[in-house]
VEXVEXPA-894856 format. One record per residue (C-alpha): residue number from 1; x, y, z. Coordinates in steps of 0.2 Angstrom, whole numbers, always signed. Layout:
<atom><k>NUM</k><u>X</u><v>Y</v><w>Z</w></atom>
...
END
This chain:
<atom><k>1</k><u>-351</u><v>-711</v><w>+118</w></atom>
<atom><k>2</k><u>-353</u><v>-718</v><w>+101</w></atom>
<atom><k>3</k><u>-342</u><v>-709</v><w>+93</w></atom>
<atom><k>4</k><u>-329</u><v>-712</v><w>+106</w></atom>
<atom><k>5</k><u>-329</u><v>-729</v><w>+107</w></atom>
<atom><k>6</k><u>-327</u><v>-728</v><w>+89</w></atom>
<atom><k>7</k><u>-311</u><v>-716</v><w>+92</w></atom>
<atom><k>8</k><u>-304</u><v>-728</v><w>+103</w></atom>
<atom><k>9</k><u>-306</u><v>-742</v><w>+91</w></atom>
<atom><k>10</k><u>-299</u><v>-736</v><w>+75</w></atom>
<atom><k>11</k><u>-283</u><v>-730</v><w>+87</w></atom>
<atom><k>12</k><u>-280</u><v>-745</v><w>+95</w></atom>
<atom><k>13</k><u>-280</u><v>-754</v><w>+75</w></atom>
<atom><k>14</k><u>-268</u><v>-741</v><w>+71</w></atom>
<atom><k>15</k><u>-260</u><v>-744</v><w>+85</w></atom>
<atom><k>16</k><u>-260</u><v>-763</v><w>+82</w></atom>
<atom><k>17</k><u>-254</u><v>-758</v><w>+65</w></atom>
<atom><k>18</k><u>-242</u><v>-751</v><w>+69</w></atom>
<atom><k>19</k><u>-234</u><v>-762</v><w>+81</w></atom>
<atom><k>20</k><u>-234</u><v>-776</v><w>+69</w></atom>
<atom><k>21</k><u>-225</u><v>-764</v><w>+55</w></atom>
<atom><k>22</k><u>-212</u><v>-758</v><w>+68</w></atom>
<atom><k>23</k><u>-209</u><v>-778</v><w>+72</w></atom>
<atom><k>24</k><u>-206</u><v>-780</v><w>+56</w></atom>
<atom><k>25</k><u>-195</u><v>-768</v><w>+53</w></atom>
<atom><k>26</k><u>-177</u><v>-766</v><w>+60</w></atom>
<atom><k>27</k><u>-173</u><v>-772</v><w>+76</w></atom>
<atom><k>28</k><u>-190</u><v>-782</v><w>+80</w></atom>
<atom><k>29</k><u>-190</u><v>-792</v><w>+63</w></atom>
<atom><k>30</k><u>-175</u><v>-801</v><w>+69</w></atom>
<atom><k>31</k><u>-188</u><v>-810</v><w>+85</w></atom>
<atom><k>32</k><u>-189</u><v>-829</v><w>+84</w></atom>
<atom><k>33</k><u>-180</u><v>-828</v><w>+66</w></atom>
<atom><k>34</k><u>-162</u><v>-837</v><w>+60</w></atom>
<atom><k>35</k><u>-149</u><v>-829</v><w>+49</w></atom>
<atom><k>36</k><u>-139</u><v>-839</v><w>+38</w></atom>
<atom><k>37</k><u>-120</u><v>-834</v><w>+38</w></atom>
<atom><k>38</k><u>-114</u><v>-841</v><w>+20</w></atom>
<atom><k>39</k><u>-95</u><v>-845</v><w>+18</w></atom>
<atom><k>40</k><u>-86</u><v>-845</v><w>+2</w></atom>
<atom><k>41</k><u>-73</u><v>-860</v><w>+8</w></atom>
<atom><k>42</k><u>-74</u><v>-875</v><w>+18</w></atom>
<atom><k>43</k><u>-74</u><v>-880</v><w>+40</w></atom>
<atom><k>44</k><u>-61</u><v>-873</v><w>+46</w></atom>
<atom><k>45</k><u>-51</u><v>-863</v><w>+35</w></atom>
<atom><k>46</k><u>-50</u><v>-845</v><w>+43</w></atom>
<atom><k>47</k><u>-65</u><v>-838</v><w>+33</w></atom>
<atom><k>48</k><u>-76</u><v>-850</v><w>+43</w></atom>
<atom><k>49</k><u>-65</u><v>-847</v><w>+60</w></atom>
<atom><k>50</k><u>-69</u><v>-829</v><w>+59</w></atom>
<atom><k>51</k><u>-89</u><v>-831</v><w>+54</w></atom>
<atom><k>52</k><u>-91</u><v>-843</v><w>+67</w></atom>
<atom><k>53</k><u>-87</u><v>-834</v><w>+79</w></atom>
<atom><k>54</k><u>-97</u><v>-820</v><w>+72</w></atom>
<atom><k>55</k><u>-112</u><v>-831</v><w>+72</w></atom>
<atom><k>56</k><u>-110</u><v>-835</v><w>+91</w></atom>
<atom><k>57</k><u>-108</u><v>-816</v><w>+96</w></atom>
<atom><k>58</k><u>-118</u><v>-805</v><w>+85</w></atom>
<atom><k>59</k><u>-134</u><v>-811</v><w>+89</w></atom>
<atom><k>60</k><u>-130</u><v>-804</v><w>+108</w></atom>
<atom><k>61</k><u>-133</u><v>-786</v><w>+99</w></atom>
<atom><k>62</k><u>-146</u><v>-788</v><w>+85</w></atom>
<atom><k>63</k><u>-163</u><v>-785</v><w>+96</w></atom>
<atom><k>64</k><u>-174</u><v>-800</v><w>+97</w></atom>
<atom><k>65</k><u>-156</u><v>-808</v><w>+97</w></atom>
<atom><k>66</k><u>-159</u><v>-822</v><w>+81</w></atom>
<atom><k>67</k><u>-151</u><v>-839</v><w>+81</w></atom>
<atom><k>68</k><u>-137</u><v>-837</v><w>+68</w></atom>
<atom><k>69</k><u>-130</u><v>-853</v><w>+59</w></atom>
<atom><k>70</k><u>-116</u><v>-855</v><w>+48</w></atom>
<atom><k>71</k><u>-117</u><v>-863</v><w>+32</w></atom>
<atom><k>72</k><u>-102</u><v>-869</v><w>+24</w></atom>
<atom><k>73</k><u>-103</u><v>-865</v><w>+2</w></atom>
<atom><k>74</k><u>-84</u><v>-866</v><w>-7</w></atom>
<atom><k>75</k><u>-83</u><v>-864</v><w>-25</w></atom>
<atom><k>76</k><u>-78</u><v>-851</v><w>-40</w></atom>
<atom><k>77</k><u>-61</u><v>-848</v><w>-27</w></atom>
<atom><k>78</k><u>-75</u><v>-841</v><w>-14</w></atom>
<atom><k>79</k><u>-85</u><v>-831</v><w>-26</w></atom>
<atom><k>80</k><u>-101</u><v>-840</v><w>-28</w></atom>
<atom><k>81</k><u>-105</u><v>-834</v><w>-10</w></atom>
<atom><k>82</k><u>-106</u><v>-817</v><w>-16</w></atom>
<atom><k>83</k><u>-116</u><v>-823</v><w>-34</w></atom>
<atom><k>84</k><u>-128</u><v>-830</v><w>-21</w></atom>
<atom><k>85</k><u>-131</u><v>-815</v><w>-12</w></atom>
<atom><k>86</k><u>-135</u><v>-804</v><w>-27</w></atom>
<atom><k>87</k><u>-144</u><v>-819</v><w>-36</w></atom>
<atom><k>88</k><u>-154</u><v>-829</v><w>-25</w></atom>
<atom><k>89</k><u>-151</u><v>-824</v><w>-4</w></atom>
<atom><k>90</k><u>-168</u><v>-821</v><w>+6</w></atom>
<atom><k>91</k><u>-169</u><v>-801</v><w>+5</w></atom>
<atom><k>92</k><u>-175</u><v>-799</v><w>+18</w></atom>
<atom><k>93</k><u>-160</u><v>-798</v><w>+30</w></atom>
<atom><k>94</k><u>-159</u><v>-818</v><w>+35</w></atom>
<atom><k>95</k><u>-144</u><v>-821</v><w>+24</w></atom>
<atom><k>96</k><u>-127</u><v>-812</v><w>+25</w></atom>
<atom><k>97</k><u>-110</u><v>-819</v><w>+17</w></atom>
<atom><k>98</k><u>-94</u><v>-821</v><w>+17</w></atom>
<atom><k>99</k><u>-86</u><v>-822</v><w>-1</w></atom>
<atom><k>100</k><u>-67</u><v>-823</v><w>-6</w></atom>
<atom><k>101</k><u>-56</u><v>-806</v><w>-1</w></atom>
<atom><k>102</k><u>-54</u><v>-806</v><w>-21</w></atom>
<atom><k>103</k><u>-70</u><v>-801</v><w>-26</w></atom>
<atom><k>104</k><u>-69</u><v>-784</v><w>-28</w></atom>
<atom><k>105</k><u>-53</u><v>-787</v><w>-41</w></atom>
<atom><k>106</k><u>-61</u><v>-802</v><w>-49</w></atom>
<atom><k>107</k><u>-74</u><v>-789</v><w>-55</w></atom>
<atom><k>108</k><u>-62</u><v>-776</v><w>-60</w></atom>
<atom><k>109</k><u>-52</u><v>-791</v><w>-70</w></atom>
<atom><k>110</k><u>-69</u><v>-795</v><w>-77</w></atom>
<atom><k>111</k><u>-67</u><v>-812</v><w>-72</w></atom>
<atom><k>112</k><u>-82</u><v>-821</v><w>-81</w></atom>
<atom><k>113</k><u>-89</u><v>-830</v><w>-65</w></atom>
<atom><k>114</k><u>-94</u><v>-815</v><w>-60</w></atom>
<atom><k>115</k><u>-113</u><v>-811</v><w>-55</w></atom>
<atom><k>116</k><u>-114</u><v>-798</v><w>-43</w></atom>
<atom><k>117</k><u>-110</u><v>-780</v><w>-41</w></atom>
<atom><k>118</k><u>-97</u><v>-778</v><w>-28</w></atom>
<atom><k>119</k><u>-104</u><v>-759</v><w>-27</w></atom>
<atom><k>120</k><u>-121</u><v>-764</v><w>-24</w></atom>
<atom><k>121</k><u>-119</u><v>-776</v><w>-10</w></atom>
<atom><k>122</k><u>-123</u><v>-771</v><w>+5</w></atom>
<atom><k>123</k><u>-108</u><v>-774</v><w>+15</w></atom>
<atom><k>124</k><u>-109</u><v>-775</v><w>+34</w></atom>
<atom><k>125</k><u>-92</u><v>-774</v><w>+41</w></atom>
<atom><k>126</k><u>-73</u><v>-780</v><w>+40</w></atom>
<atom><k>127</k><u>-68</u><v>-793</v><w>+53</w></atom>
<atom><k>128</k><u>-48</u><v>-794</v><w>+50</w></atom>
<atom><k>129</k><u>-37</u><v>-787</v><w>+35</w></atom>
<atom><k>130</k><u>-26</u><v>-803</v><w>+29</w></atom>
<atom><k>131</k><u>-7</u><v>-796</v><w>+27</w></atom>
<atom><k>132</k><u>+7</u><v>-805</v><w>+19</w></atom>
<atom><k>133</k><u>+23</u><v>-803</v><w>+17</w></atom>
<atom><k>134</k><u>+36</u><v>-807</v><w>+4</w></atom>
<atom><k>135</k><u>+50</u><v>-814</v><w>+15</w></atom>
<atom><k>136</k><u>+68</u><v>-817</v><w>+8</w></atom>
<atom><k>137</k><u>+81</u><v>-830</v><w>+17</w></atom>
<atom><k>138</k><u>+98</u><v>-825</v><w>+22</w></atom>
<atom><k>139</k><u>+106</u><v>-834</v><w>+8</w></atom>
<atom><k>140</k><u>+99</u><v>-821</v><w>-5</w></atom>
<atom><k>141</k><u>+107</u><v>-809</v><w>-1</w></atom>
<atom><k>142</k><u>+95</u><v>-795</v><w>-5</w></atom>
<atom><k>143</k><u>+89</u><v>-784</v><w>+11</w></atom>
<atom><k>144</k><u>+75</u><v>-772</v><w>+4</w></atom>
<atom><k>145</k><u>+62</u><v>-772</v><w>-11</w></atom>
<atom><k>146</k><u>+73</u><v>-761</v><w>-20</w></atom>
<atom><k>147</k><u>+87</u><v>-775</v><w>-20</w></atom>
<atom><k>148</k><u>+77</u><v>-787</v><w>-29</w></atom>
<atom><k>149</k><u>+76</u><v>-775</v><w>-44</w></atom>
<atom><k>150</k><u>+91</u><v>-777</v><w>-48</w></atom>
<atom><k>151</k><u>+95</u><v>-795</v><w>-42</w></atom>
<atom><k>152</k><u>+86</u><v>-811</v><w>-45</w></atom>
<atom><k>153</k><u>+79</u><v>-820</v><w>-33</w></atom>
<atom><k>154</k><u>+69</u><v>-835</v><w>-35</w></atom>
<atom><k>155</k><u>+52</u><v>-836</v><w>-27</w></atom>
<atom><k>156</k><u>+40</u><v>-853</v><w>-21</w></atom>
<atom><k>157</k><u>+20</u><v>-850</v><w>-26</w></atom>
<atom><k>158</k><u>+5</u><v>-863</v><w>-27</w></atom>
<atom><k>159</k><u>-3</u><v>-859</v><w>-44</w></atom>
<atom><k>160</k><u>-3</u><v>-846</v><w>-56</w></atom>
<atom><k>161</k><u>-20</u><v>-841</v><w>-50</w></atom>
<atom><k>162</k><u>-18</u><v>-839</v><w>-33</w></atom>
<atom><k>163</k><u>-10</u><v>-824</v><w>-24</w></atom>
<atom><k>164</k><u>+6</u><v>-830</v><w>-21</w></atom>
<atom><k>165</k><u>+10</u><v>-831</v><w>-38</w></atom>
<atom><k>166</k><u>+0</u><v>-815</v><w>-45</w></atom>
<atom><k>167</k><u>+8</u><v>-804</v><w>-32</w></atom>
<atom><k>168</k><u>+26</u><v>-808</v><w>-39</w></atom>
<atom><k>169</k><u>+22</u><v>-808</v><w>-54</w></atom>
<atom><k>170</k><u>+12</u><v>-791</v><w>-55</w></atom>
<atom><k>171</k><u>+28</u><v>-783</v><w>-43</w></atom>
<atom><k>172</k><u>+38</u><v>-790</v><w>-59</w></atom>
<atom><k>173</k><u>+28</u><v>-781</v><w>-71</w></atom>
<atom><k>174</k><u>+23</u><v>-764</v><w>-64</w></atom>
<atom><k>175</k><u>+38</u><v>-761</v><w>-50</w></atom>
<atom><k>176</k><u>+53</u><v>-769</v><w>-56</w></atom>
<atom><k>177</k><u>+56</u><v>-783</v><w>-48</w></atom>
<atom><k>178</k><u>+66</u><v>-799</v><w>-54</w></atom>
<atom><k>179</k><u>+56</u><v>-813</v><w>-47</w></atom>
<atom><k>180</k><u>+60</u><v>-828</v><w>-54</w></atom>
<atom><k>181</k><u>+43</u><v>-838</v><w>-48</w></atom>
<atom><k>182</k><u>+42</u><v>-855</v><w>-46</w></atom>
<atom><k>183</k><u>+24</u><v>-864</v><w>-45</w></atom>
<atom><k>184</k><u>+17</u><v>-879</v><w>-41</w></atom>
<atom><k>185</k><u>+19</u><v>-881</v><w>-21</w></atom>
<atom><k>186</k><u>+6</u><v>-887</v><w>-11</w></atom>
<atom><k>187</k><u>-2</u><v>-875</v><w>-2</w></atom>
<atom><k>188</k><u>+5</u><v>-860</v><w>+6</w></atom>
<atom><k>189</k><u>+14</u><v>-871</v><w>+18</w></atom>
<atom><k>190</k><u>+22</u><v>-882</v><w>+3</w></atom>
<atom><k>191</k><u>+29</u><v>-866</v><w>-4</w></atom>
<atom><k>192</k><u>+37</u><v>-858</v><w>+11</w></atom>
<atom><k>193</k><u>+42</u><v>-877</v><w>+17</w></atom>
<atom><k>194</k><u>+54</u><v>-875</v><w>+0</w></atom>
<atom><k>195</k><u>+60</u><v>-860</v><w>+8</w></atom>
<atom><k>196</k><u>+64</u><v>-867</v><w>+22</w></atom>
<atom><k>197</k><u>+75</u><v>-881</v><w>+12</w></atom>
<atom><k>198</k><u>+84</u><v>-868</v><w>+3</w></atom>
<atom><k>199</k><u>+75</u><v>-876</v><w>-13</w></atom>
<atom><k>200</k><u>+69</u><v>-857</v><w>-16</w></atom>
<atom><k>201</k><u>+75</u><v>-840</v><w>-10</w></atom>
<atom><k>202</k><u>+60</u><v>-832</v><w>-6</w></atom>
<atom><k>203</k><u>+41</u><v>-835</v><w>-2</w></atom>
<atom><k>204</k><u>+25</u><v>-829</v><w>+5</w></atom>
<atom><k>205</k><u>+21</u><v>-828</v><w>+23</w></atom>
<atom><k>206</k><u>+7</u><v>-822</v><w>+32</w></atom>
<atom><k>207</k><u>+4</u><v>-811</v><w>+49</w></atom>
<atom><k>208</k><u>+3</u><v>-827</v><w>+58</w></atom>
<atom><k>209</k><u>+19</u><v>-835</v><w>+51</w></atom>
<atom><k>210</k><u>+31</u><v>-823</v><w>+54</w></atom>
<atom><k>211</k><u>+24</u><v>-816</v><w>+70</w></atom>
<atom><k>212</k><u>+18</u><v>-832</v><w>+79</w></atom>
<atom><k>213</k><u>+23</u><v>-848</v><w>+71</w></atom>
<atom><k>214</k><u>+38</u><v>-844</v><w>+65</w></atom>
<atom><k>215</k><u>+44</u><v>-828</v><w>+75</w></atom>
<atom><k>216</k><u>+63</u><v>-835</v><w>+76</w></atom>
<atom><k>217</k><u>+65</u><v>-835</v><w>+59</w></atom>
<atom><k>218</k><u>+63</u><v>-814</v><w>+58</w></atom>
<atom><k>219</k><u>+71</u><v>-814</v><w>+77</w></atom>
<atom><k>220</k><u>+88</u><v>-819</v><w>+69</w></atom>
<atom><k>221</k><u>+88</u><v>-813</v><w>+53</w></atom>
<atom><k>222</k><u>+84</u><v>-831</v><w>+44</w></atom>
<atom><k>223</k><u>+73</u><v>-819</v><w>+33</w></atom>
<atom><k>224</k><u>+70</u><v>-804</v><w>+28</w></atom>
<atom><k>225</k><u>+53</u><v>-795</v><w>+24</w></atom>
<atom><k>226</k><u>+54</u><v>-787</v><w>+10</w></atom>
<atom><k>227</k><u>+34</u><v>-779</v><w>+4</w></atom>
<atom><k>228</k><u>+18</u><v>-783</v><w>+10</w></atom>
<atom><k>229</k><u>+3</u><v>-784</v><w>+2</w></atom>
<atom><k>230</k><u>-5</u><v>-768</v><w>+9</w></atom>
<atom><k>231</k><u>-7</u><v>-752</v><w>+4</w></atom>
<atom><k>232</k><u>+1</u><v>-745</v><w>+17</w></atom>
<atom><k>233</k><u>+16</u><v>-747</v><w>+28</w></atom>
<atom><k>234</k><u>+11</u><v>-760</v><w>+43</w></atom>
<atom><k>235</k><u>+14</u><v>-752</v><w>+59</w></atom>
<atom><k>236</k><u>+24</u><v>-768</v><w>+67</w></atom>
<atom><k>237</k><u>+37</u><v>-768</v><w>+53</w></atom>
<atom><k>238</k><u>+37</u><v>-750</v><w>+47</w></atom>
<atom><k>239</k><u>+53</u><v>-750</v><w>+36</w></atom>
<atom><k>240</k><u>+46</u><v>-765</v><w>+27</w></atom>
<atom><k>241</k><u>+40</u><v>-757</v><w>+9</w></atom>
<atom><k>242</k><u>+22</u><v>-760</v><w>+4</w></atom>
<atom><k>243</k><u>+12</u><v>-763</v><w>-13</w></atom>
<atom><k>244</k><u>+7</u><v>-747</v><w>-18</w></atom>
<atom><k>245</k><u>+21</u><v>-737</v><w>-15</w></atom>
<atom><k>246</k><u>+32</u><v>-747</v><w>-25</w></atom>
<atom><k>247</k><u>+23</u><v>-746</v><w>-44</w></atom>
<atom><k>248</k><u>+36</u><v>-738</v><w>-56</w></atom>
<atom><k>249</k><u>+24</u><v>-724</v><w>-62</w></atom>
<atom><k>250</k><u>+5</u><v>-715</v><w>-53</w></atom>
<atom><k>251</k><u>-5</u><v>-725</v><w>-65</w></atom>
<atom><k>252</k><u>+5</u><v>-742</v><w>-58</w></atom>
<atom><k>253</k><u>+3</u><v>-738</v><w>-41</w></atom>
<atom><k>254</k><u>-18</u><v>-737</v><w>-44</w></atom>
<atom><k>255</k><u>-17</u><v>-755</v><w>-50</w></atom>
<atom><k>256</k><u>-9</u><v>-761</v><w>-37</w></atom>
<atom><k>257</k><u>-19</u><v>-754</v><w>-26</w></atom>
<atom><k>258</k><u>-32</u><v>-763</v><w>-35</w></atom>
<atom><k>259</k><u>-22</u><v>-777</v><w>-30</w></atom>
<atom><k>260</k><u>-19</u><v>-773</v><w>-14</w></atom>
<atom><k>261</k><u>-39</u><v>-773</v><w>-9</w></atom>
<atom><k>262</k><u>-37</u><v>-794</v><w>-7</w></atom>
<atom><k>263</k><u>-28</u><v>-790</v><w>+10</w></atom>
<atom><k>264</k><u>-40</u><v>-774</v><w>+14</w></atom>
<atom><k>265</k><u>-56</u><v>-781</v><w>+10</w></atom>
<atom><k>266</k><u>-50</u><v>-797</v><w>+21</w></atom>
<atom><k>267</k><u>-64</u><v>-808</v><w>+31</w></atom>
<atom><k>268</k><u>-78</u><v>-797</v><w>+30</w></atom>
<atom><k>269</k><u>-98</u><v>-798</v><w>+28</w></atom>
<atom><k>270</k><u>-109</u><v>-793</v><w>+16</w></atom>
<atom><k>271</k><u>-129</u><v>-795</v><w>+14</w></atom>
<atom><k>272</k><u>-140</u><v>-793</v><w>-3</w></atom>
<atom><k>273</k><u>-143</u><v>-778</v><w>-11</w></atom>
<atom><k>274</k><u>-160</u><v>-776</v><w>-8</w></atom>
<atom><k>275</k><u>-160</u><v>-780</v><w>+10</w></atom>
<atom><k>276</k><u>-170</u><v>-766</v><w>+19</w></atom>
<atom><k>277</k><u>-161</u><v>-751</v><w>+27</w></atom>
<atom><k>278</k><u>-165</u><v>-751</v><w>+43</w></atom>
<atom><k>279</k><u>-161</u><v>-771</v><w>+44</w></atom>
<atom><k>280</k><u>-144</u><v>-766</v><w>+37</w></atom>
<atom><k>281</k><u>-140</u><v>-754</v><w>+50</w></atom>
<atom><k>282</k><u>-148</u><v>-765</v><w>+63</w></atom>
<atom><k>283</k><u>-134</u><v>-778</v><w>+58</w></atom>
<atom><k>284</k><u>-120</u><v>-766</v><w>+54</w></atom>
<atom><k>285</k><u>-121</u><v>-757</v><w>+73</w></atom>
<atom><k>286</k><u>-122</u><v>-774</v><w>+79</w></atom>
<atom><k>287</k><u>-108</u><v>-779</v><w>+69</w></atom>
<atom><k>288</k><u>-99</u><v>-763</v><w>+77</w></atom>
<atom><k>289</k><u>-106</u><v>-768</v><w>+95</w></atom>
<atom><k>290</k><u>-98</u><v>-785</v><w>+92</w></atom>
<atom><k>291</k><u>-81</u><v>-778</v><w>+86</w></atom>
<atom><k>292</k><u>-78</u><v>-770</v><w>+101</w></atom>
<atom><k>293</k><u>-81</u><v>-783</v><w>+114</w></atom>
<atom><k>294</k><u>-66</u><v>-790</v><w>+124</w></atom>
<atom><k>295</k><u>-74</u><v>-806</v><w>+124</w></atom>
<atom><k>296</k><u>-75</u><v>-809</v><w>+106</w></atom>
<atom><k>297</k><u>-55</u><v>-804</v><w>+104</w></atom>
<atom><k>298</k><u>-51</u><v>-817</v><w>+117</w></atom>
<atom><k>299</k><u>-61</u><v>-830</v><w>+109</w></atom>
<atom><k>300</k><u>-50</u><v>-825</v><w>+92</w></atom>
<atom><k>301</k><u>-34</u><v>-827</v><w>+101</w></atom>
<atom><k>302</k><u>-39</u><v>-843</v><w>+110</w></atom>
<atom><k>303</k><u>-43</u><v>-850</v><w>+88</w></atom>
<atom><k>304</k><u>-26</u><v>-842</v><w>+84</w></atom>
<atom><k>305</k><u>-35</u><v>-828</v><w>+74</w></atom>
<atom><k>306</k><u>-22</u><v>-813</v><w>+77</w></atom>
<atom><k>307</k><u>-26</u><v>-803</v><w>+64</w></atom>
<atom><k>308</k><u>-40</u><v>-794</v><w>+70</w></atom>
<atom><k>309</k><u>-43</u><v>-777</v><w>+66</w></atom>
<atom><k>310</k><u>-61</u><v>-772</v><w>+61</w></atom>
<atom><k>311</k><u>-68</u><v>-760</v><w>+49</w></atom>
<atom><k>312</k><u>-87</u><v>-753</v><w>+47</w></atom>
<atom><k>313</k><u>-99</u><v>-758</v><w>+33</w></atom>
<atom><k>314</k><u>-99</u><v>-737</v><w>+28</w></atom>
<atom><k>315</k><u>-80</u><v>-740</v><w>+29</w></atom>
<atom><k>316</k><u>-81</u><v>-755</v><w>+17</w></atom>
<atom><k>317</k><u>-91</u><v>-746</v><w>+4</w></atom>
<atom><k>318</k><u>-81</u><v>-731</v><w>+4</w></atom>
<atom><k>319</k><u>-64</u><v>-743</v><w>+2</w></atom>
<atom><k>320</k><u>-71</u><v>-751</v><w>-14</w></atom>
<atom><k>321</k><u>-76</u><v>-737</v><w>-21</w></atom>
<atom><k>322</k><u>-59</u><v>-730</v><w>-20</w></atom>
<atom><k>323</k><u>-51</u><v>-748</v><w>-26</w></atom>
<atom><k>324</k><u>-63</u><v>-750</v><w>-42</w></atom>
<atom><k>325</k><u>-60</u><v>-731</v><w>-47</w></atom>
<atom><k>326</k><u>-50</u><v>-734</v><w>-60</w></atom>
<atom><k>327</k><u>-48</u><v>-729</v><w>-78</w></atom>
<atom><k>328</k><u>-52</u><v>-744</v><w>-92</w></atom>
<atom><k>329</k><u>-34</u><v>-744</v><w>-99</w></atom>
<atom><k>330</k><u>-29</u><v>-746</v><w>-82</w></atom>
<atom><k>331</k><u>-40</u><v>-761</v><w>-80</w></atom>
<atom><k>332</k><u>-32</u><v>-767</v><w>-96</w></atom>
<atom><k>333</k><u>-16</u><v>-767</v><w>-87</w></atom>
<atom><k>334</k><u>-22</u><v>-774</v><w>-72</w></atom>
<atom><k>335</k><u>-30</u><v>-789</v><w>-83</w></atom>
<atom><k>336</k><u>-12</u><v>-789</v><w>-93</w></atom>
<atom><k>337</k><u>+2</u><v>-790</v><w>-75</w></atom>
<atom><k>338</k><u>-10</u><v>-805</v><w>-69</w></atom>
<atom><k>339</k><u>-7</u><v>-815</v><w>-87</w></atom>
END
């Protein structure tokens, strides 16, 4: 009798044990815990519309369903949200961010802000891509990309560091074109606001411009799209050329697909990269669960989020792999069509 009341007890410590690792693993860790979503930008720019919404449904499909709270953490252009989460996050699966849509080129362009390894984070899924369009009015007179090559056409941007200038200019540089750019606009809005006035012939609009706020303006042919800033034709304006397919030579087209990543990584998330495995997957199938939910895509809508199109964590990895495989020369080049 002894010996089995000594059996029983040394099984019902390993079975306590037990229990307590399995609650702090996976699923059971996340009991009576809070996750801090981190956002690279400010209230109520469309990185944080997108995470909070996240942070109201995820926690319906991580077990022990966590209280999730947003924490608003601009600067570096969005990227000290991802130098946080490879410097100084908890590791232990309680903070997840989301940085700028550029990170992945910022690293390739060896931009010196830079602290983390876009590689090594561990990324847990991609709410909404971010497609523009370069849109041309009536009045220039060009119909298609390849018009532009051999026309002028002057173009609105904000500054020579953000994404309506680079684009241009890198299209100028490795595809031809004859942008004639002209910076200094306040904000997106300012620049295709000179559009509008007829101060420019072309600008930059986004999914939601053209398809929502301004869906007269493609209707009657006030403009015409001419590329997006995808790496593959968009299925809503399939004649439209996009940013790969126009590079003058192959080793052109792999740099703008370098470029092109800003629209594909989009609004996604990403966690340290020492956060345990089985927390990761925990957070990535409820990322997946979340994505998939009729409720969350109504809630989108009723914020004017239209672009929504998700992407897994594994999916994530695999796209930045493919966009920073690129030769060193390239990356000179890459550096060189931003200057």
């Amino acid at each position: 009798m002894r010996h089995l009341s000594s059996w029983i007890s040394a099984a019902a410590i390993a079975v306590a044990l037990s229990s307590s690792a399995n609650a702090q693993s996976g699923g059971g860790f996340y009991a009576d815990k809070q996750i801090g979503i981190y956002v690279g930008f400010a209230a109520g720019e469309t990185y944080d519309l997108y995470a909070r919404v996240a942070a109201a449904y995820l926690p319906r499909y991580i077990p022990g369903r966590p209280t999730i709270i947003t924490h608003n953490m601009p600067g570096i252009g969005g990227l000290k949200v991802a130098n946080y989460l490879a410097t100084q996050a908890a590791k232990d699966g309680t903070a997840i961010g989301m940085s700028t849509q550029s990170v992945a080129l910022e690293q390739a362009l060896k931009n010196p802000a830079v602290q983390y390894d876009v590689r090594t984070l561990k990324w847990i899924g991609r709410m909404a891509p971010i497609v523009q369009f370069i849109v041309a009015s009536r009045e220039a007179q060009v119909k298609t990309f390849e018009d532009v090559r051999h026309k002028e056409v002057i173009l609105s941007a904000t500054s020579p560091s953000g994404m309506t200038y680079v684009i241009p200019q890198v299209l100028n540089r490795l595809a031809g074109a004859q942008f004639k750019i002209v910076s200094g606009y306040n904000g997106s809005s300012g620049a295709l606001l000179a559009l509008e006035r007829g101060e420019v012939q072309a600008a930059t609009m986004t999914y939601t411009n053209i398809f929502v706020e301004k869906p007269d303006w493609l209707a009657s042919g006030q403009v015409v799209p001419l590329i997006s800033n995808i790496d593959k034709r968009y299925d809503r304006l399939p004649n439209v050329a996009n940013l790969v397919e126009v590079g003058l030579t192959p080793e052109n087209r792999k740099i703008l697909l370098l470029y092109s990543s800003v629209a594909t990584l989009g609004r996604a998330f990403a966690a340290p990269p020492e956060i345990p495995a089985d927390r990761l997957q925990v957070l990535r199938t409820a990322f997946d669960k979340m994505a998939a939910d009729p409720e969350v895509q109504d809630e989108l809508k009723k914020r004017n989020l239209l672009e929504f199109d998700p992407v897994s964590g594994a999916e994530m990895e695999r796209l930045i792999a493919e966009t920073l495989d690129i030769p060193a020369d390239a990356l000179v080049r890459a550096s060189e069509a931003r200057q």
